[in-house]
N, C-alpha and C positions, 0 to 999 in steps of 0.2 A: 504493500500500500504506500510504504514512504515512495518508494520509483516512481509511482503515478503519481504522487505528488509533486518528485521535482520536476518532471516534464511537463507536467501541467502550469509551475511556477513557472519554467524557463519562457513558454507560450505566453502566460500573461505578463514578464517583463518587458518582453517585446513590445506588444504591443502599447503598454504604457507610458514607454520610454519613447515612439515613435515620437510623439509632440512633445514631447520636451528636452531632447539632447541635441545639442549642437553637431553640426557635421562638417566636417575636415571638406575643404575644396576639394575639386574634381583631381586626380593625378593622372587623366588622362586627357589629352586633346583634344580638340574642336574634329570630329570625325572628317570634315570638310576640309579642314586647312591639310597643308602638307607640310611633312617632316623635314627638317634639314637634311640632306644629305648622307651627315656623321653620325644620324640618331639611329644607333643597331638595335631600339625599340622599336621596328617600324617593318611594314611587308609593301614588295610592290604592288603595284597594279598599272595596267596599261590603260593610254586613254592616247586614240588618232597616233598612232606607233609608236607614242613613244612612251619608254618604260618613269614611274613615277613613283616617289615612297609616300605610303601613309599611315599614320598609327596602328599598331596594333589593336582589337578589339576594344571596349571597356572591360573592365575587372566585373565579377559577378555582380559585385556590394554597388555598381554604379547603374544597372538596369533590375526590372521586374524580371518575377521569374517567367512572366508569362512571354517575354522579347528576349530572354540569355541566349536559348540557342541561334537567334538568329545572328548573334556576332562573331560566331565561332572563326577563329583563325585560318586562314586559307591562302596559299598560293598563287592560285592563279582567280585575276581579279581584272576583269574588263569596266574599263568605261567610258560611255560613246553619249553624244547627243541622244539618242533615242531611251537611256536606263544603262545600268550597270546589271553586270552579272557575275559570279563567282561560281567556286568550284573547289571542293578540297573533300578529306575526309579523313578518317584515324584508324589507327591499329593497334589491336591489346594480345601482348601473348603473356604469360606464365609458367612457372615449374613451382609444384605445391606436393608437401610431406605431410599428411595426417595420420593418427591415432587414436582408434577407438575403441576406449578401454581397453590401453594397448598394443594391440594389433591392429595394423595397416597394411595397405595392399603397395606398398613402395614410393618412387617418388615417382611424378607424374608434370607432363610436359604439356602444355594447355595453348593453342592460337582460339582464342577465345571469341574476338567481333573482329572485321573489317565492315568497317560503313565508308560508303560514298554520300555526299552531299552536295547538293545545285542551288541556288537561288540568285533570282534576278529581281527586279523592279522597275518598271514602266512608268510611262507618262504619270511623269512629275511624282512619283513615288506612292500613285495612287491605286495602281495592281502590282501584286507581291504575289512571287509563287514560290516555294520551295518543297526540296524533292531530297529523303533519305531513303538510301537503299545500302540495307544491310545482309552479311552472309553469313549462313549459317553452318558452323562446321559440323556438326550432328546430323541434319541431315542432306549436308552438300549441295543449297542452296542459296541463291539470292531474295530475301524477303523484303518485302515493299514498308518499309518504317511509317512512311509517312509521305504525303502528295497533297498537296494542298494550295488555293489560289485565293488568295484574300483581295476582296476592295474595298478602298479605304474612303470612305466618305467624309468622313471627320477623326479625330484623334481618339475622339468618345463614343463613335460606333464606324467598328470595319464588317464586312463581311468575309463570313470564312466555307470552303466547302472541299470536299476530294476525301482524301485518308488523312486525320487528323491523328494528333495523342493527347487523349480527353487529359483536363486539367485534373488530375488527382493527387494533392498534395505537392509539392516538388521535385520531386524525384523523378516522375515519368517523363516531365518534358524536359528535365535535364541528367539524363544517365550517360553521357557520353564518357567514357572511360578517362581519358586526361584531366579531365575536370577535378573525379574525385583524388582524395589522397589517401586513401586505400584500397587495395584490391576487391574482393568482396562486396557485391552491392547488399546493403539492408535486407534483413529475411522479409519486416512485414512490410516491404516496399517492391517487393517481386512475389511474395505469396497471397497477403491481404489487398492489396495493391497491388494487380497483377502484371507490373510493368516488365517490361515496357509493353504497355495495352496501345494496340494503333486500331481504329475504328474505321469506318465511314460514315460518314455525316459532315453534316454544317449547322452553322450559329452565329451567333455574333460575340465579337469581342472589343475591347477599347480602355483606355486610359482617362482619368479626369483628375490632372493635376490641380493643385492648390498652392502650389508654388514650385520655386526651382526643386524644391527638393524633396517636397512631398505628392503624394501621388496618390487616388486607390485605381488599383484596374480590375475588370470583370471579363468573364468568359461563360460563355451561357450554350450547348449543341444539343442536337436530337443525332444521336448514335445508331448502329445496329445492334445493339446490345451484345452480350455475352451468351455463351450457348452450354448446349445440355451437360459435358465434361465436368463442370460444376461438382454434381456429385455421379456420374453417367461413368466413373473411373475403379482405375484398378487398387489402390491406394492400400486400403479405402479408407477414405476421409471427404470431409467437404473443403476443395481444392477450388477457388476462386481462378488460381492462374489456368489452370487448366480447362477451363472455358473461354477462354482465347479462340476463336474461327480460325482455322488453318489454310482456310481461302477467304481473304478481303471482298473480291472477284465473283463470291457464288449471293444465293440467293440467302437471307437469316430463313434461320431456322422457326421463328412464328411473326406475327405483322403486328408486333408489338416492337416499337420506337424505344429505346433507352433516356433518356434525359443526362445529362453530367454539368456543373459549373464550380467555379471558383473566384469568390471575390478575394482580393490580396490588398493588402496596406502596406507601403511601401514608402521607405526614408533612406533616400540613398546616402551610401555609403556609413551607409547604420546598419539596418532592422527591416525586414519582411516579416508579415502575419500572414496567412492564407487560410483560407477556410473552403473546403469544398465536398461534395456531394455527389453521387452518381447511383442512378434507379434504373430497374429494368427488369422485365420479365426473361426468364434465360431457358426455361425447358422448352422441348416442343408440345405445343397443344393439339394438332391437329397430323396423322399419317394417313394418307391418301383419301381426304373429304372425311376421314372416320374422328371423332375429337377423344383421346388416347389421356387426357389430362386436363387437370386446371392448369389456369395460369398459375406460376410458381415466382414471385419476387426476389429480386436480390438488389440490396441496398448497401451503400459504403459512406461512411460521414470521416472525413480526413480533416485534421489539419497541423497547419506546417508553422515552423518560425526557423527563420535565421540573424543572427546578430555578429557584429562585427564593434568588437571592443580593443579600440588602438590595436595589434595588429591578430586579437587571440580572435576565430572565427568561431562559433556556435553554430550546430546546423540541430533540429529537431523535426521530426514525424511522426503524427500515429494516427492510428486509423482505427474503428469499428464496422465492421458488418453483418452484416443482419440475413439470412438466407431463408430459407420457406423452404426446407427439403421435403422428399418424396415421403406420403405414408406408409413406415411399416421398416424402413430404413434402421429402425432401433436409435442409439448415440453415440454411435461409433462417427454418425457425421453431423457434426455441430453445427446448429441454427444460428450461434454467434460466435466473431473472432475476434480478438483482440491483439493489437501488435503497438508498438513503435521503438524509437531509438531518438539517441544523444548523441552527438559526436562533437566533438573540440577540435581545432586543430591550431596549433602555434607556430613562428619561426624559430627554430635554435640558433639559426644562422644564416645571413641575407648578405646579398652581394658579392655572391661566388664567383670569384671569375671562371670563366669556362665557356668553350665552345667560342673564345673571341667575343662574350657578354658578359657583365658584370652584374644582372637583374636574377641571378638564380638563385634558389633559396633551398635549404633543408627545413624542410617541415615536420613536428612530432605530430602525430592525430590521436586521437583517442574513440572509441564507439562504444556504447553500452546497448544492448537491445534485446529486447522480451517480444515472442512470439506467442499465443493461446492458439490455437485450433479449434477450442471447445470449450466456450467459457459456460459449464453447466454444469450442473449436481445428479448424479444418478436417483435414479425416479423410487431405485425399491430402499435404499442404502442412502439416499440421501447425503452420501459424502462428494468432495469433488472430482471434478470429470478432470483428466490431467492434458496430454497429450500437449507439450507447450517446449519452447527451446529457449533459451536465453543464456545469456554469455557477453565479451568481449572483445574487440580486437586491439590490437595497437601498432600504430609501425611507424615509421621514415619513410617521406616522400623524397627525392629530389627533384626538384622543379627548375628544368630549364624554361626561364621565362614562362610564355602562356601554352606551349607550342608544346611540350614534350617532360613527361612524367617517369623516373624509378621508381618501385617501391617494396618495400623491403615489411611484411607484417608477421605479428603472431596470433594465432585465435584459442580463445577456449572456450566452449560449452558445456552446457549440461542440456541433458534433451530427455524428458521424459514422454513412455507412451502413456496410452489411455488410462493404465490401472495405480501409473505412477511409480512404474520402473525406470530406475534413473541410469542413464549411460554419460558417461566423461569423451568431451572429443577433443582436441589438441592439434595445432598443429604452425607449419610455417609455410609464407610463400614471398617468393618474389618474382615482379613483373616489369614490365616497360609498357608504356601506351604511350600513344602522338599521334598528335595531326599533323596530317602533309596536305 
């Protein structure tokens, strides 16, 4: 009970502290102007042949979470009278040693994501389209992230429509590997949260600042929602990610809409609050005209905070949901989940030189996070239902500049199943990720 207490205080520091701390100026450039020449903070881009430097991206703490990915670091970088356009993407591999209670199956060699990424901007920056395409080494494919074409009518409402990644918490619309500073994405930010969740649908979205520096922005789609794998799995548990559609491309599985949003408050170069929601029917009702089921709900309430204190960063997440499983299923698959995490990350040491740069840093992280599966009491016995994981990690990042991440972790959990048998798991890994 204390852990959900301090996540729940870290959320509400945030947010209270949004209007009343001061914020440190921008330490990044007018995105428009251009870099001296000697500034090795800076990427090109061409515009009418000829080649031109300009700042690298903003820092996270200087945009919403709902616009981060759009300033990702990229190489190659057009720009013409008619819009710009860019193009880049990253690559994460690893080698990881675990122990459970014990015994492990050796050390193990991991090419984990390659993502490709596109986007452009048109007539006068008022249609924006961007395009991830990521591959999967499992099952030796290229999978469609994300496709999407927004216009922009005002700052406080765009329109957005294609293959989205519905706003849930933070984490789904920004998991891009170099970003974080540990290897390991959050359990209930890929399980609860079943990111990276990419959709189809449209909505609208927008910003309504209140000065330079404060902001809230909102994000409001109608989804295809999630499908039967929910609890339709081998497990067996109630597995939210695993009703993820394996084709974007096909038909849903009933003619029931999803809904998802997320309002955010936002003080740059401080503090983000985010709060968000996502509803939807997920089983099928209906096999060949014949109606096989009710509707069955599945509902997620998230939210997020991040702070940024002189240089220590604070990131937090949690989520609840709510599911409506099949009758007869017994408890083995839980109607409610519960997850989130902590993580800190500090500099030990800044201004490495390396690589002919002097902006790279060693960073310590820290992550705390608790998993439930099954937050419920058996019905005869009235004691608790367990099935829940929770644990640590910690490592060293190195960060060359914004571009290119080592990292060096250690993990330990404890993982119990349904009856409350407990297993010890342990282990180390280190990885590299970059965008090129």
């Amino acid at each position: 009970m204390r852990l959900h207490n301090i996540f729940l205080g870290i959320c509400i520091l945030c947010s209270s502290t949004l209007f009343a701390q001061e914020v440190e100026p921008s330490k990044v450039a007018d995105m428009q102007g251009e870099a001296p020449p000697n500034d090795l903070n800076a990427q090109f881009y061409r515009t009418q042949g000829e080649l031109k430097l300009t700042p690298l991206p903003p820092l996270p703490e200087e945009v919403s979470n709902m616009e981060a990915r759009f300033y990702r670091p990229s190489l190659l970088q057009q720009k013409t009278e008619k819009g710009t356009f860019s193009m880049g993407g990253y690559a994460e591999a690893n080698t990881q040693y675990f122990l459970t209670e014990g015994e492990g199956e050796g050390l193990h060699l991991q090419f984990r994501q390659l993502h490709l990424f596109a986007q452009s901007n048109m007539l006068n920056d008022r249609l924006h389209f961007i395009a991830d395409v990521g591959f999967d080494p499992v099952n030796q494919q290229f999978n469609l992230t994300e496709a999407a074409v927004k216009v922009k009518f005002h700052s406080a409402i765009n329109f957005r429509a294609g293959v989205i990644l519905p706003p849930l918490g933070y984490f789904n619309q920004n998991a891009d590997s170099p970003v974080l500073d540990l290897i390991d994405q959050p359990i209930s930010s890929t399980r609860i949260i079943p990111s990276r969740l990419s959709e189809v649908g449209f909505g609208f979205n927008g910003h309504l600042p209140f000065n330079e520096t404060f902001e809230i922005t909102y994000e409001l789609y109608a989804v295809n929602g999630l499908q039967d794998g929910v609890v339709d799995n081998d497990l067996p548990r109630t597995a939210i990610d695993l009703g993820k559609t394996g084709n974007l491309f096909g038909a849903d599985n009933n003619d029931k809409l999803a809904y998802t949003g997320r309002i955010g408050l936002h003080r740059k170069n401080f503090a983000e609050v985010g709060f968000s929601y996502y509803r939807g029917v997920y089983n099928t009702i209906e096999l060949d005209e014949i109606e096989i089921d009710v509707p069955r709900a599945l509902s997620i309430m998230a939210v997020d905070a991040r702070l940024k204190v002189g240089e220590l960063r604070i990131k937090a997440e949690g989520a609840l949901a709510n599911v409506d499983v099949y009758d007869g299923l017994g408890q083995l698959f839980g109607e409610k989940q519960l997850g989130y995490h902590v993580e800190m990350s500090y500099p030990v040491l800044q201004h490495i030189t390396l690589l002919g740069q002097d902006d790279n840093q060693l960073r310590l992280a820290v992550r705390y996070e608790l998993t439930d599966y099954n937050v419920d009491n058996f019905e005869q016995t009235e004691t608790e239902v367990f099935d829940d994981i929770m644990g640590f990690r910690a490592g060293l990042a190195l960060r060359f500049s914004q571009t290119a991440v080592i990292k060096a972790n250690y993990c330990y959990f404890w993982e119990k199943d349904i009856l409350g048998n407990a297993s010890e798991i342990g282990g180390i890994q280190l990885g590299i990720a970059s965008y090129f």
